[in-house]
C-alpha positions in Angstrom: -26.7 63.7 62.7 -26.3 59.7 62.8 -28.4 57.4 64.4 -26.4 55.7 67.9 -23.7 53.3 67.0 -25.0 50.4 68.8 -21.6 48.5 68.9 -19.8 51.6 70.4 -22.9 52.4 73.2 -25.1 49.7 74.6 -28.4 49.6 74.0 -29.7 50.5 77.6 -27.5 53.6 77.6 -28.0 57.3 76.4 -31.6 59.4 75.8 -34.2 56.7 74.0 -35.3 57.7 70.9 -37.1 55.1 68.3 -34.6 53.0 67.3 -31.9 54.9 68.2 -32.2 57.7 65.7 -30.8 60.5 66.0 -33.2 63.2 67.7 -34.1 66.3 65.2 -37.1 68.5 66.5 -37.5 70.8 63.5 -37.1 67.6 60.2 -36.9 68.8 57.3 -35.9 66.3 54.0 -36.4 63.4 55.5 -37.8 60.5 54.0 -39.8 59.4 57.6 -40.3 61.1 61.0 -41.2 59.0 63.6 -43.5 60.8 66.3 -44.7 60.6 69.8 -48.3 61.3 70.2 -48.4 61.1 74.4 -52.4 60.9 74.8 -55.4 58.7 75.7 -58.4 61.4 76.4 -60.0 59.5 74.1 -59.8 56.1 75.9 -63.0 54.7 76.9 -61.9 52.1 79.4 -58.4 51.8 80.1 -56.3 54.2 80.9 -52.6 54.9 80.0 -52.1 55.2 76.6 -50.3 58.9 77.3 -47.3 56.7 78.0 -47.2 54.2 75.6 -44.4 56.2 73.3 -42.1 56.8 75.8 -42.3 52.8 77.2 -42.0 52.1 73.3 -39.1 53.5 72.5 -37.3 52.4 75.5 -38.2 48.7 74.1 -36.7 50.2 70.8 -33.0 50.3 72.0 -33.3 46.5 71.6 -33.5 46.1 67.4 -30.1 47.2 66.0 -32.5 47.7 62.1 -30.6 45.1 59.9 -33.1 41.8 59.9 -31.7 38.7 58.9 -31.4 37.9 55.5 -33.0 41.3 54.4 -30.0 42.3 52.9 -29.5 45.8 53.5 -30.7 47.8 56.6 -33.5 50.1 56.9 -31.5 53.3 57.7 -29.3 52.3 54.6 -31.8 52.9 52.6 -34.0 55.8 54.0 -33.3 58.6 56.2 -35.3 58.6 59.0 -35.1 61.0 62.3 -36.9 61.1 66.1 -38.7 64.5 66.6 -39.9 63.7 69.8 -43.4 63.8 71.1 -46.2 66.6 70.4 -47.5 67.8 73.5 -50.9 67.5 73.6 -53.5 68.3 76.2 -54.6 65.8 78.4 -58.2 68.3 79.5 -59.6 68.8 75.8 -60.3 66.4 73.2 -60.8 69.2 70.6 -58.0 71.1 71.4 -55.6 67.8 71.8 -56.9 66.7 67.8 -56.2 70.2 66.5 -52.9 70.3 68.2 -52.2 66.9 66.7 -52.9 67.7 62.8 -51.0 71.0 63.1 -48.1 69.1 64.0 -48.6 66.0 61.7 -49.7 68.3 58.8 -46.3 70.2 59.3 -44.2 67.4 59.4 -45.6 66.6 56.2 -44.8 69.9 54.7 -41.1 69.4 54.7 -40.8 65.7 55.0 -42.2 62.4 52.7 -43.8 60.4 55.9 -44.0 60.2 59.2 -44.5 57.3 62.1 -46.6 57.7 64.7 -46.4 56.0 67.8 -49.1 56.6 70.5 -51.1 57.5 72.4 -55.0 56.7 72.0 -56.5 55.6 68.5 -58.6 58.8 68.1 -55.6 60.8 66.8 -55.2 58.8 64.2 -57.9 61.2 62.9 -55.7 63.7 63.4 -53.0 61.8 61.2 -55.5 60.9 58.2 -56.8 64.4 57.9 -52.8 65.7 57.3 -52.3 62.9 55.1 -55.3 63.6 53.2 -54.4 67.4 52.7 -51.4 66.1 51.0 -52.1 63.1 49.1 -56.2 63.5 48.7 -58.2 60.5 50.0 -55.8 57.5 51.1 -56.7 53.9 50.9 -56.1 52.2 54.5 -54.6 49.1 55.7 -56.1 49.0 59.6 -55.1 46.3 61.7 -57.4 46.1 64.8 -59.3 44.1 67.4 -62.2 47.2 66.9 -63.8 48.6 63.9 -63.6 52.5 65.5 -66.4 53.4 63.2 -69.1 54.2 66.3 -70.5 57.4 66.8 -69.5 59.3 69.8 -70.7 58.8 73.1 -70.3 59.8 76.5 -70.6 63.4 75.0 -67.4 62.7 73.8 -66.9 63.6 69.6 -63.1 62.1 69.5 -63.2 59.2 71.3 -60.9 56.2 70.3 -63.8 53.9 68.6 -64.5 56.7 66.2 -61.7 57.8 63.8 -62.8 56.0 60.8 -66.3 57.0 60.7 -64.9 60.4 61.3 -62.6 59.4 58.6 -65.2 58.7 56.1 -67.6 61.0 56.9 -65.0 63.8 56.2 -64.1 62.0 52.9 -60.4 61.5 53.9 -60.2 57.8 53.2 -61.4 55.9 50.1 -63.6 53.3 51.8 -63.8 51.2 48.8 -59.8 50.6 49.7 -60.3 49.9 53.1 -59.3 46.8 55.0 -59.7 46.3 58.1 -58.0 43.3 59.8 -58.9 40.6 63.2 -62.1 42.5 63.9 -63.5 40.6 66.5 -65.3 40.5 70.3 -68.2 42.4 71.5 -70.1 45.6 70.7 -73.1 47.0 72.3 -75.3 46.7 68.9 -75.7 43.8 66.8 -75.6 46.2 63.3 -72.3 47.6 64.8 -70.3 46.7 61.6 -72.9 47.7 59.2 -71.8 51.2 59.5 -68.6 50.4 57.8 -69.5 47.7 55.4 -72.1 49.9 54.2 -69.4 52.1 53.1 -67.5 48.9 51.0 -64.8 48.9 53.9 -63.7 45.6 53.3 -63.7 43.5 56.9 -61.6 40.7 58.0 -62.7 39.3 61.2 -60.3 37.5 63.0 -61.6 34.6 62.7 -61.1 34.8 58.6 -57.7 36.3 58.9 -57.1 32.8 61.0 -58.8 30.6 58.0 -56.7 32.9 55.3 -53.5 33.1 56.8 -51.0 36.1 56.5 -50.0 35.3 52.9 -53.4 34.9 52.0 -54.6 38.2 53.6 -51.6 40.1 52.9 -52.6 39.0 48.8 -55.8 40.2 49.3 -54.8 43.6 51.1 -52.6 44.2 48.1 -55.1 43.1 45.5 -58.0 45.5 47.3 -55.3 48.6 48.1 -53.5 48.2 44.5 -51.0 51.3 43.5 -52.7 53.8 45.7 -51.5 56.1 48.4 -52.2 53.6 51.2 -51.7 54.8 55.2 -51.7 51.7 57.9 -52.7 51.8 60.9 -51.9 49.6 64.0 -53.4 49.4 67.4 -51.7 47.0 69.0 -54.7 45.0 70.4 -55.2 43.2 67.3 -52.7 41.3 68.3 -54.4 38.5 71.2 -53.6 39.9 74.8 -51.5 36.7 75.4 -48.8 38.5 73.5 -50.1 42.0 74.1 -51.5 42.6 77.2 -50.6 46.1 77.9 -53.2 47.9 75.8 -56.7 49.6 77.1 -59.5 47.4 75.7 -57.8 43.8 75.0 -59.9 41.4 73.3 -59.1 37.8 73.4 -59.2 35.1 70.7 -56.8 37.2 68.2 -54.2 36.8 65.8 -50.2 36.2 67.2 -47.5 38.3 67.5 -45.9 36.2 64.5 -48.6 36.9 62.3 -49.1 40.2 62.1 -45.5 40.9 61.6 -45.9 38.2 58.6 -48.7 40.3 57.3 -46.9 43.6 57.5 -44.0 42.4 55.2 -46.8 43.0 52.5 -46.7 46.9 53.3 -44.0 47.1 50.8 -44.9 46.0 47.8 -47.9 48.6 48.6 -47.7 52.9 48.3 -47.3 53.7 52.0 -47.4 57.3 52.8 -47.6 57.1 56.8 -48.1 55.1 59.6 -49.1 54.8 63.4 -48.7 52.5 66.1 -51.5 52.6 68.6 -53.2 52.1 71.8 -49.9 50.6 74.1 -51.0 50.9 77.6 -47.5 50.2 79.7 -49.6 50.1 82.9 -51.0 46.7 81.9 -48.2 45.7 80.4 -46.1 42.6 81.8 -42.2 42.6 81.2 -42.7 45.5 78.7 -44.0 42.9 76.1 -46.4 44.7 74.2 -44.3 47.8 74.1 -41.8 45.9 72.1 -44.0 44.8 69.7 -45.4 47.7 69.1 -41.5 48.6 68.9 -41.0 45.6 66.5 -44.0 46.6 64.5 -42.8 50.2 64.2 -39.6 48.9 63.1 -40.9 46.7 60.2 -43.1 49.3 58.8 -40.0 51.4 58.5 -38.9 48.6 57.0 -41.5 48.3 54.4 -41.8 51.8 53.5 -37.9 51.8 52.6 -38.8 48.6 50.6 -41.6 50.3 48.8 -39.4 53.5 48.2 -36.8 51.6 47.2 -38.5 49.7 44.4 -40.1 52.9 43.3 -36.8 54.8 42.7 -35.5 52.0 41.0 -38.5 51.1 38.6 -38.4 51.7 35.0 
């Protein structure tokens, strides 16, 4: 199967998959997956996260996958396919996270990687617990307006501010090589981030990542993350609402579209083994802006992991 040939079939025409790859619901071989993960049970204040993937990889169709002055493009490098979304209960947190690792952790069993777009942040647990099976504790690049290291409230275990203590707690992440990136806004304790830094998750507030700059942070994410298996994460409200408004729990005063893409460029000279977009809300969403960044963010960590797979086939 070949991905669309964008100068035979425009790029509003035929079924949308991510990108225009080709669609494959049973991978196997291939280097990454990309993933729809339709879901927000676990959203605590807006709703509408269930559609993000599909409004993302409409916004997809746009980005042909050969930047300028990159040389060669993504799919020339690594074969990637669209295996569509997992269907996941929208009545059952439990059941919706136990649906989600199945999937994920089979994906992995016949395939290097996978992208996932969603969908709510609390499946990333979902994600890091397949990953982990495979590779053992992962070191994590996590790019968010929200630490999601709460405990659960509401009577609700799986919520989307708690993957990461869940993550830690379970021992699938090595917190020592954890960075989390334009933390920033308002929580309902003032010891909220203690939770994480007292596990040596390494915080970058927004405010910091303003002062450092993406070359700056993306040096210190790499020193930090090193040679290990590293899975990044992306909800797409790190980015300021100006430029992403279409997400369920914006927070101003964050970093630009611009700059996060800048810092991303850094994911290949890292050891990515998976990925995940997060938290696009296309009800709030104006002009489908924030579904193609999170579409242009999804591209470039394609991007980076062919970079980083690249350099590691060719290495001495």
């Amino acid at each position: 199967m070949d991905r669309i040939d964008t100068t035979v079939s425009p790029r509003y025409a035929q079924i949308p998959t991510f990108m225009r790859l080709p669609h494959d619901p049973a991978p196997h071989g291939k280097d990454v997956v990309v993933i729809g993960a339709p879901y927000d049970g676990g959203t605590s204040y807006r709703p509408g996260a269930r559609f993000g993937p599909r409004a993302v990889r409409g916004e997809s169709g746009l980005i042909h996958g050969v930047g300028i002055d990159r040389g060669p493009g993504t799919f020339d490098l690594v074969d990637c396919v669209d295996a569509g979304d997992i269907d996941l209960t929208p009545f059952n947190m439990h059941i919706a996270m136990a649906t989600a690792q199945d999937r994920l952790s089979g994906l992995l069993a016949g395939n290097a990687a996978f992208l996932m777009i969603g969908g709510d942040h609390s499946l990333t647990l979902a994600a890091l617990r397949a990953v982990a099976a495979r590779h053992g504790p992962v070191a994590v690049l996590h790019l968010d307006a929200h630490s999601d290291t709460n405990p659960a409230v509401y009577g609700g275990e799986y919520h989307h501010g708690t993957p990461f203590r869940h993550a830690i707690e379970e021992k699938l992440v090595d917190a020592a090589r954890m960075v989390q990136i334009g933390i920033r806004g308002h929580n309902p304790r003032p010891d909220s981030l203690d939770y994480a830094r007292g596990h040596g998750v390494r915080i970058v507030t927004s405010d910091e990542f303003c002062a450092l700059g993406p070359e700056d942070a993306g040096r210190l994410v790499r020193s930090l993350l090193d040679d290990a298996p590293v899975y990044v994460s992306v909800d797409v409200d790190v980015v300021d609402p100006a430029f992403a408004p279409g997400t369920g729990t914006p927070a101003p005063g964050g970093p630009t579209s611009r700059e996060v893409l800048a810092l991303l460029r850094h994911v290949g000279a890292l050891r990515p083994v998976g990925f995940d977009v997060m938290e696009v809300s296309p009800p709030y969403d104006h002009g489908g802006i924030t579904s193609l960044l999170a579409s242009e963010i999804g591209a470039e960590l394609l991007y980076q992991y062919a970079r980083a797979h690249t350099r590691e086939r060719t290495s001495p």
